[in-house]
C-alpha positions in Angstrom: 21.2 -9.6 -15.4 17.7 -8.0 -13.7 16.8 -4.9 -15.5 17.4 -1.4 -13.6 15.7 0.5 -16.2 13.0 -0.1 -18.4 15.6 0.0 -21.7 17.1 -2.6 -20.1 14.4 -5.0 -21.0 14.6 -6.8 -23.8 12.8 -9.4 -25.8 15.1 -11.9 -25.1 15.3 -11.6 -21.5 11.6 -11.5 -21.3 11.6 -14.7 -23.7 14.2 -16.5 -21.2 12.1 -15.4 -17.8 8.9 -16.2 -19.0 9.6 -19.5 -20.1 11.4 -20.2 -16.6 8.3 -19.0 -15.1 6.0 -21.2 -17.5 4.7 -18.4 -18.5 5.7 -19.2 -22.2 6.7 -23.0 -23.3 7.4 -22.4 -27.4 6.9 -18.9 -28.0 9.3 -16.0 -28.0 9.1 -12.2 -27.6 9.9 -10.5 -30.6 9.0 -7.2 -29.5 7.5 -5.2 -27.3 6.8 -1.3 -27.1 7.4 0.3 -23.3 4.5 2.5 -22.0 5.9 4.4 -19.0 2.7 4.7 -16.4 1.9 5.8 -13.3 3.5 9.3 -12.9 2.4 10.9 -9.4 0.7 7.4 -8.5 3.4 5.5 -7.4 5.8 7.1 -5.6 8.1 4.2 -4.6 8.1 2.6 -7.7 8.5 3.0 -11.8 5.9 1.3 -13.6 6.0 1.0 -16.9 3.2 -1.1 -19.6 5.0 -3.5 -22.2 2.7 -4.3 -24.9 4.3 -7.3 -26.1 4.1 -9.5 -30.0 5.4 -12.9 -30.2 7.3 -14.9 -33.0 4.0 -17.3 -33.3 0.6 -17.9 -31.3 0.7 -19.6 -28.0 -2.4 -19.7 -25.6 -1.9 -17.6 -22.3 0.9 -15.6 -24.3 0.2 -12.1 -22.9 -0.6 -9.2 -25.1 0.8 -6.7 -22.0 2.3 -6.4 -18.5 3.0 -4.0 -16.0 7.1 -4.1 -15.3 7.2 -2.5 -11.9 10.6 -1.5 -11.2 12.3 0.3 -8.1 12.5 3.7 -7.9 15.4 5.8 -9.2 14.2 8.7 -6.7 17.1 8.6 -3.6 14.1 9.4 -1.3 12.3 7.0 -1.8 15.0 4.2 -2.9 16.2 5.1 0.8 12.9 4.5 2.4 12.4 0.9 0.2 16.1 -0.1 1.2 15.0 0.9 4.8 12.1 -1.3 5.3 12.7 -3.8 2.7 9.4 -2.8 0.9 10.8 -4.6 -2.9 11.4 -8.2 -1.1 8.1 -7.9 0.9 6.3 -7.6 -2.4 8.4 -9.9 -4.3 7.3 -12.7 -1.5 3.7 -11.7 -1.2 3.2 -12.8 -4.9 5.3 -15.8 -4.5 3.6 -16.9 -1.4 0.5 -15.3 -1.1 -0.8 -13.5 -4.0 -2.5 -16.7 -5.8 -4.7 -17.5 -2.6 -6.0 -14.1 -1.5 -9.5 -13.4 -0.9 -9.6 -10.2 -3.4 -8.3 -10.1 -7.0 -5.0 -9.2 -6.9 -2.9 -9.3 -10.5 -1.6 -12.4 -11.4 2.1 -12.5 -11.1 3.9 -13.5 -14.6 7.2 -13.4 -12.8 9.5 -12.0 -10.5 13.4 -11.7 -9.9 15.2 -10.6 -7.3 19.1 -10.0 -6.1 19.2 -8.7 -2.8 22.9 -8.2 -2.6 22.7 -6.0 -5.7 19.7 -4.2 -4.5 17.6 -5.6 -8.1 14.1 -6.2 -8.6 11.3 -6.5 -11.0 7.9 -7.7 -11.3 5.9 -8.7 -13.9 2.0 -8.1 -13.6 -0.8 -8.3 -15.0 -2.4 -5.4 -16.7 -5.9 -4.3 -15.3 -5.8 -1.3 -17.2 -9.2 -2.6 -18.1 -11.0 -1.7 -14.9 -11.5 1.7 -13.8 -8.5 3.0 -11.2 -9.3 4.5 -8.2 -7.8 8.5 -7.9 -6.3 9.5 -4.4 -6.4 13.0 -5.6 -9.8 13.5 -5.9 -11.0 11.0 -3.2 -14.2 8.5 -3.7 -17.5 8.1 -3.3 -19.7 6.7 -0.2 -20.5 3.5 -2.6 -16.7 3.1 -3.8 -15.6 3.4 0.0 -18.3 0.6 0.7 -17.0 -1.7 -2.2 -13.0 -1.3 -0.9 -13.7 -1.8 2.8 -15.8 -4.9 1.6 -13.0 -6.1 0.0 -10.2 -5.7 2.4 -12.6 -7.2 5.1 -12.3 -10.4 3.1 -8.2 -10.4 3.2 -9.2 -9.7 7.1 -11.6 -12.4 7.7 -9.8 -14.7 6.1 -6.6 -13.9 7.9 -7.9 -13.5 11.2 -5.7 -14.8 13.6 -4.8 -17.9 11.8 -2.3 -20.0 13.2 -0.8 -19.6 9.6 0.2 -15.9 10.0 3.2 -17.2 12.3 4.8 -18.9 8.5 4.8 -15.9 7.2 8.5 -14.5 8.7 9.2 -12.5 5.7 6.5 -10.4 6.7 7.0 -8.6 9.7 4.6 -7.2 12.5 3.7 -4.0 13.0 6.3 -3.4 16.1 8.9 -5.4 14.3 12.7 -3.9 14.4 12.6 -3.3 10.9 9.6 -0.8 11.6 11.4 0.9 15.0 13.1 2.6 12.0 10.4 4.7 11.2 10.4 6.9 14.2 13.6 7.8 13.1 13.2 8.9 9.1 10.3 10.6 10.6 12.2 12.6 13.1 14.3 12.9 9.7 11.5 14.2 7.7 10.0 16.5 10.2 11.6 19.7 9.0 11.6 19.2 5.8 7.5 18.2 6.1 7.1 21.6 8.3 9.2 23.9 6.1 7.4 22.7 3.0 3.3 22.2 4.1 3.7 23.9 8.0 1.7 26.2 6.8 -1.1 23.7 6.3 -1.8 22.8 9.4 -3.5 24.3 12.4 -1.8 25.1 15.3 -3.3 22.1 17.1 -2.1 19.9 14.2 0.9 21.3 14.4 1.7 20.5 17.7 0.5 16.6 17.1 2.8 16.4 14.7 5.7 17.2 16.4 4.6 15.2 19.2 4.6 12.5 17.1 8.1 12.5 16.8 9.0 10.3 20.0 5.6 7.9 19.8 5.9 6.6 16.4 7.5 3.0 18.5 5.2 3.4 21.3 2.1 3.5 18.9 3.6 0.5 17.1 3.2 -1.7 20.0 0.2 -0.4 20.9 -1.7 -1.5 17.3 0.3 -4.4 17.5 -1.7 -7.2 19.6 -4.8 -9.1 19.1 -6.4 -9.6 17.0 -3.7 -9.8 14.0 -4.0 -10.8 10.4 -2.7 -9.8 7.4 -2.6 -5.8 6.5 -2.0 -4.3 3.1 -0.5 -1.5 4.9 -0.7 0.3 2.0 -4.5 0.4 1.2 -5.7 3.5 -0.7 -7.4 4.5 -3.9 -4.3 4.8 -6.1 -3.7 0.8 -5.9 -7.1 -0.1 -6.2 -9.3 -1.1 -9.3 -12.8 -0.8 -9.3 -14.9 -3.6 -10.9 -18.4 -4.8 -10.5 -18.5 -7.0 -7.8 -15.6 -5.4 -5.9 -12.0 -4.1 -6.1 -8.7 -5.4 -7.7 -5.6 -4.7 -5.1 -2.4 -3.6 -6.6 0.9 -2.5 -4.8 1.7 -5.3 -1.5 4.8 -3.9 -1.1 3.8 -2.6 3.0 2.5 -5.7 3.9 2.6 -6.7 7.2 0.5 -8.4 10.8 -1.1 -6.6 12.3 -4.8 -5.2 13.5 -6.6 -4.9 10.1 -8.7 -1.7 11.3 -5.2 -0.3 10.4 -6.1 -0.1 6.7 -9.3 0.9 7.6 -7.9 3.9 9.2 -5.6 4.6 6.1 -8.3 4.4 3.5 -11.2 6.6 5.0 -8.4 9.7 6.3 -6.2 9.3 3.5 -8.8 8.9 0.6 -12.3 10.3 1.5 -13.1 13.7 1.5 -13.8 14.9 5.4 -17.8 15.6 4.4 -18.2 12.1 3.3 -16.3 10.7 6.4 -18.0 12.7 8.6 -21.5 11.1 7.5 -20.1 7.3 6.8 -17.6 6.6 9.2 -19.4 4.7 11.9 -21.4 3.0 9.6 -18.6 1.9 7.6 -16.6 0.5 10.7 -19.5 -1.1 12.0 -20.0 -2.7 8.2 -15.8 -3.7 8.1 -16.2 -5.2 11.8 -19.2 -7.4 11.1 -17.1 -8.8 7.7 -13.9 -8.9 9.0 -15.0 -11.0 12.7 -17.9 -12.9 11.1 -17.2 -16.7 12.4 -14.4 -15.8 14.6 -15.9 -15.6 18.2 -14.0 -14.0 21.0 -12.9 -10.7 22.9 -12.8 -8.1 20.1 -15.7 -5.9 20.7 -16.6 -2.8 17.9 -15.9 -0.4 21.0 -12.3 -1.9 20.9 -12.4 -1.7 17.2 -13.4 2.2 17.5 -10.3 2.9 20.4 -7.6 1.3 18.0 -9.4 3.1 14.7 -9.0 6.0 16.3 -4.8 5.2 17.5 -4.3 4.4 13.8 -5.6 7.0 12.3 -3.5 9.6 14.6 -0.8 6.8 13.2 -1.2 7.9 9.9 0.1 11.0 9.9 3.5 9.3 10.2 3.2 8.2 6.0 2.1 12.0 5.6 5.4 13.2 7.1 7.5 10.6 6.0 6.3 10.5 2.5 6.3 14.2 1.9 9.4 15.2 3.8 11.3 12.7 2.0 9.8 12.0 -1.0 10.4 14.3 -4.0 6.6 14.8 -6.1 8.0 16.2 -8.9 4.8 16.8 -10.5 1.4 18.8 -10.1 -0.7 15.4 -9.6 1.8 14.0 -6.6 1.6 17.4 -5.3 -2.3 17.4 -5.3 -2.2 14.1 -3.2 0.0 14.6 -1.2 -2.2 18.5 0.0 -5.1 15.6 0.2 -3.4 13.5 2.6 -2.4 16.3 4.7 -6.0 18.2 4.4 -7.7 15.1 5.0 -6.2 13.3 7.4 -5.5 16.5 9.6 -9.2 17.0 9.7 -9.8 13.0 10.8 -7.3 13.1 13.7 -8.7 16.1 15.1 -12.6 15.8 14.4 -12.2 12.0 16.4 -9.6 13.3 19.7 -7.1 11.2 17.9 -4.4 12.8 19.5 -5.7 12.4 23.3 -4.4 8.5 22.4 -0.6 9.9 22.2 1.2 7.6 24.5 2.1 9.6 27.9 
């Protein structure tokens, strides 16, 4: 049976799926301590660190993991259930995860019943390496070193004939993401009752505009040149380590234009007096990594109209997220008034909203 809670693991049934995972080959678990993690940094997920002893010494035998369970929050289980977020992660590390072009943890295992809506993954632990912070944003140099590093996963990705294997991850415009127009028409009072107040009457306006577009913008980020997007990509799944960043937390992957996560990352994670000063050099830097070697018709001045589209995109995860999502604590509540603060003052500072489809 896959574990719903984090009492529900036990040494044995780690023993028995990490030897079918080769994990293990003649050790067992004997015990294991459970480190809940992660409070106000994952919101669609529990995440929880096992530090794990063994009944005798076996090389590769891991001293911890990261379980990363669903969420028990309805909000967000709705939203996972919705878009299929726990089997798009669950594939990624099957499929994907040992070949990308950025550290990403090694997967130990993973299980999955569809049917019975149960998941679980088994990471490794980077506790280690510094983790990024979404409430208090990032520096000019640790916004260099991330867009670096997703401009690899971009590069590499770059319309590649082998993007059209990948069915379990769907496009940007797929059905499964028409959805989202919906929760966010869903979400829109909630989000205005609760942070209205936060946004100027221009922003306002936006938003609620938003409402019938989400689709339309959607198709509109969804042609050339696609690759593979981490849709997902901010500082609170990223580790910082000297020659670039680890990248937690797949579980939004899609295809798609990769200035997407570009978008994402500089409205939702750096403070607006930062951006202001290293957003164009910081496109220019992500377009020269991400197209080097791949001649053809993407010019940066296409890369600036659909940066700009994706950023006024954005604010669908701030309405989504924070009209359906229950914080529960001061630290999700900080992030979530940073999303909003900062990505508020992206769309409007760059006409993002003269892009709304007509």
């Amino acid at each position: 049976m896959i574990p719903r809670r984090f009492d529900d693991i036990t040494p044995a049934w780690l023993t028995s799926t990490f030897r079918e995972s080769g994990v293990l080959h003649a050790a067992g678990v004997s015990g294991l301590t459970v480190d809940p993690i992660g409070i106000g940094v994952g919101f669609l997920g529990q995440l929880a660190r096992l530090r794990l002893t063994y009944d005798r010494p076996e090389d590769g035998a891991p001293a911890t993991a990261i379980a990363k369970l669903p969420t028990l929050e309805p909000g967000g289980r709705g939203i996972c259930q919705l878009f299929q977020f726990y089997e798009r992660e669950i594939q990624f590390y099957r499929d994907l995860g040992h070949a990308m072009p950025v550290r990403v943890p090694r997967c130990y295992a993973s299980v999955m019943d569809v049917a019975a809506d149960a998941y679980i993954l088994l990471l490794e632990d980077l506790g280690d390496l510094p983790m990024g912070n979404d409430a208090t944003g990032c520096s000019a140099a640790e916004a260099e070193l991330a867009i670096r590093s997703i401009a690899r996963v971009h590069g590499a990705w770059w319309e590649s004939p082998e993007l059209d294997r990948l069915a379990w991850m769907p496009t940007v415009n797929a059905p499964v993401h028409h959805m989202a127009e919906v929760a966010y028409q869903q979400a829109l009072v909630p989000f205005l009752s609760a942070f209205g107040d936060h946004l100027s009457p221009k922003m306002r306006v936006i938003t609620e505009n938003l409402s019938a577009h989400i689709v339309d913008l959607q198709h509109a980020g969804s042609g050339f040149p696609r690759t593979v997007l981490h849709g997902d990509f901010r500082l609170d799944n990223l580790f910082f380590g000297p020659s670039g960043v680890a990248v937690i937390d797949w579980q939004i992957a899609c295809r798609g234009q990769g200035i997407f996560d570009i978008a994402y990352f500089l409205s939702g994670c750096v403070e607006p007096d930062v951006r202001r000063a290293e957003e164009m050099r910081l496109l220019r830097l992500w377009y020269e990594l991400a197209t080097a070697g791949h001649a053809g018709r993407f010019s940066f001045d296409d890369a600036l109209v659909d940066y700009r589209r994706s950023v006024l995109y954005c604010n669908l995860y701030n309405v989504i997220a924070i009209g359906s999502l229950d914080a529960a604590n001061e630290r999700g509540m900080k992030v979530f008034t940073a999303w909003i603060r900062r990505r508020s003052a992206a769309i409007e500072e760059l006409d993002a909203g003269e892009l709304m489809p007509r």
